[in-house]
C-alpha positions as CSV (number, residue, x, y, z in Angstrom):
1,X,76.3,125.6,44.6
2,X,79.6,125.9,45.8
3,X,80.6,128.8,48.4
4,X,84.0,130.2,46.8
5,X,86.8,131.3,48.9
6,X,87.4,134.7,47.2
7,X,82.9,135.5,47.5
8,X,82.4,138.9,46.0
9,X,80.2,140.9,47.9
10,X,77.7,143.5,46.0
11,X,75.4,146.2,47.9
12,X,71.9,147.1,47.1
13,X,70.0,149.7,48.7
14,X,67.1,147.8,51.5
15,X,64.0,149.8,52.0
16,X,62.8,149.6,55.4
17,X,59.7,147.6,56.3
18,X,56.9,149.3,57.4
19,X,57.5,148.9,61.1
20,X,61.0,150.2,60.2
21,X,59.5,153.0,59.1
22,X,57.1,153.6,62.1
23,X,59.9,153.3,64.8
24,X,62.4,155.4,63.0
25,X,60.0,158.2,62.0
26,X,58.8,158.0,66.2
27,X,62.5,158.2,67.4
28,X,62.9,160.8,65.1
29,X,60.1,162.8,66.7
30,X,60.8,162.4,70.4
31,X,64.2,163.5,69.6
32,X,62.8,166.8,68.1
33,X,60.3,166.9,70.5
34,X,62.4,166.2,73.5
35,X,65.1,169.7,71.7
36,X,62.0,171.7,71.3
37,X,60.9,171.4,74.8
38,X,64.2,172.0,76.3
39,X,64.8,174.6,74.0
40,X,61.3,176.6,75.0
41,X,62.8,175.9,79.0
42,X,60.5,176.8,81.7
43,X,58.5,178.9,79.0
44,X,54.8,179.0,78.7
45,X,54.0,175.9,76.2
46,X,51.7,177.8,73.3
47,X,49.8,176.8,70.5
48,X,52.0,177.9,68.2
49,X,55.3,175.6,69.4
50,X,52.8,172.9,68.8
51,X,52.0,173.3,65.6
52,X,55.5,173.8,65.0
53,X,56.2,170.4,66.8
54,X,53.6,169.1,64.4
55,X,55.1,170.3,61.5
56,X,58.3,169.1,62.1
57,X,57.2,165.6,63.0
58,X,55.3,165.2,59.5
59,X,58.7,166.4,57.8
60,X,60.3,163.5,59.9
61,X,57.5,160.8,59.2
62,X,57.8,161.9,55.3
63,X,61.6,162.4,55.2
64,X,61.8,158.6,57.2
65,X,59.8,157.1,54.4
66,X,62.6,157.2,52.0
67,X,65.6,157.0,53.6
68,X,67.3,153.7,52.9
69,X,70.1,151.3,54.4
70,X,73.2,150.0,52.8
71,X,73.4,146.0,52.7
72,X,76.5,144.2,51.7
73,X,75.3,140.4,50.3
74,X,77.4,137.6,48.9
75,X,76.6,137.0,45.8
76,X,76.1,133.4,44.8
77,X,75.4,133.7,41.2
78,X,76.6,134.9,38.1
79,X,74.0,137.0,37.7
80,X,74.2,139.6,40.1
81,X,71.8,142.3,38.9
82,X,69.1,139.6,38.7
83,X,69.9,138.3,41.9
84,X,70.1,141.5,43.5
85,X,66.4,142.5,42.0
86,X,64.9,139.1,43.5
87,X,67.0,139.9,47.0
88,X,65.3,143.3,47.6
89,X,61.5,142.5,46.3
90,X,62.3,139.5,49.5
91,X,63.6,142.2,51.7
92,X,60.7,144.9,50.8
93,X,58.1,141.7,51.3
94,X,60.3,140.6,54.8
95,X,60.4,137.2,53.0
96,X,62.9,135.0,55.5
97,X,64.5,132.9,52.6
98,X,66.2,135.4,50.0
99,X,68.6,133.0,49.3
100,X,66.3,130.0,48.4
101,X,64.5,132.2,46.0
102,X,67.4,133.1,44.4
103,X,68.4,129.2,44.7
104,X,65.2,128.7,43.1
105,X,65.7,131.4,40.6
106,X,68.7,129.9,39.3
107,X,68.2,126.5,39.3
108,X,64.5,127.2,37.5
109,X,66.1,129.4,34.4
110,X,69.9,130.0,35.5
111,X,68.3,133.5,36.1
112,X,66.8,134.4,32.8
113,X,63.6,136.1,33.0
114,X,63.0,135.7,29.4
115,X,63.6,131.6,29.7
116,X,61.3,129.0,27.7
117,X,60.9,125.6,28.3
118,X,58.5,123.0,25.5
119,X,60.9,120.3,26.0
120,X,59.2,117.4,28.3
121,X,56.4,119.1,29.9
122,X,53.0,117.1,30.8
123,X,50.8,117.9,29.2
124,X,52.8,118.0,25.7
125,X,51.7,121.1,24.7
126,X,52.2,122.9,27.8
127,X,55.6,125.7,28.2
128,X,57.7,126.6,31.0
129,X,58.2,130.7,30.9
130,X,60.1,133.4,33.2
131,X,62.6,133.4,35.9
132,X,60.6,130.7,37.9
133,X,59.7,128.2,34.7
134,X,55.8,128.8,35.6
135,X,53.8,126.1,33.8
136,X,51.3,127.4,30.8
137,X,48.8,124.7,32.3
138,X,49.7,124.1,35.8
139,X,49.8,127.6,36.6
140,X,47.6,129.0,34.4
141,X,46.6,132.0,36.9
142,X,50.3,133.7,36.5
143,X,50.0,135.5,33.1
144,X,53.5,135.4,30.5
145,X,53.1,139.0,31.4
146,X,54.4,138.3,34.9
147,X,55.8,135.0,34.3
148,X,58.6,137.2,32.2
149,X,58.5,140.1,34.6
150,X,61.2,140.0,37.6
151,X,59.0,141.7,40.2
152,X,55.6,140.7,39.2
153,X,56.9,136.5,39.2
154,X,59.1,137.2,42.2
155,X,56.2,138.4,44.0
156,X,53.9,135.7,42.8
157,X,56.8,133.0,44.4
158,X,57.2,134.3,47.8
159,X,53.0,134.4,47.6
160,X,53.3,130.6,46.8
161,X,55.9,129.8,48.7
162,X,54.3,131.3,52.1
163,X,51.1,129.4,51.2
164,X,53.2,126.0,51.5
165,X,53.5,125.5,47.5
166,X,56.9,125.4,47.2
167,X,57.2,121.6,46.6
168,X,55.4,122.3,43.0
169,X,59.1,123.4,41.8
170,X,61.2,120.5,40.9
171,X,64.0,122.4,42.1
172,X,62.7,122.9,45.7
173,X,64.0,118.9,46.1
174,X,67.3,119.8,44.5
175,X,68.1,122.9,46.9
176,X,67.1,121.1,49.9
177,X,69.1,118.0,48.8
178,X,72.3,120.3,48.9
């Protein structure tokens, strides 16, 4: 694929990882923590500004959970809603290669999660199906249920692909040819 000069840009919303989460939701209570103390002073610490700095602390761990980050990506195909699904199930599974998979992705089925192959396959009778051309006999663990479903085969990929199976794609030799 070719870079363009003029590469559109489109934003998605990135949950944070689970250590993400952790960190932020710990910040967040040692800030609150560190006010409530200073704001008590030289006061007697009681029993109830703990429970208050225990209630306040689960409102930040809970609140934490859901708060989300801007990310500005190129976009590389023509297919940016598809694209943009297979970047964040990456980002949400802190896969390293969001681009390969959506090299992969496009190369397989040009992004079309509703593709079908039953030209050329061995054996004869065998079909290619969903955003990642899954084989009907090769792959005959991944159900056309997730073979046609974005998440569930995007999932099932970055499983593959971080047990070493990638080179069972065709494409894998035509993206790391480029």
């Amino acid at each position: 694929m070719r870079v363009l000069k003029n590469m559109r840009y489109q934003t998605y919303n990135k949950k944070p990882t689970k250590h993400q989460k952790k960190i932020r939701a710990i910040e967040k209570a040692v800030l609150i923590f560190t006010i409530l103390l200073f704001s008590v002073g030289n006061a007697i610490y009681t029993r109830a500004v703990e429970n208050k700095v225990v209630v306040v602390i689960e409102e930040v761990v809970e609140q934490s959970i859901y708060d989300l980050e801007i990310v500005a990506v190129p976009i590389i195909t023509s297919e940016p809603d598809i694209e943009l699904q297979i970047r964040a199930i990456a980002d949400e599974m802190d896969f390293n290669w969001p681009d390969y998979l959506v090299k992969l992705a496009y190369c397989e089925s040009r992004l079309d999660h509703k593709a079908l192959n039953t030209q050329g396959n061995t054996p004869a009778d065998s079909y290619d199906r969903g955003l990642f051309q899954y084989n009907s006999y090769w792959q005959k663990k991944v159900s056309d249920e997730c073979a046609y479903d974005i998440r569930c085969s995007t999932l099932k990929t970055i499983e593959m692909i971080n047990n070493g199976q990638q080179h069972l794609w065709a494409c894998d030799r035509i993206i790391n040819n480029k």
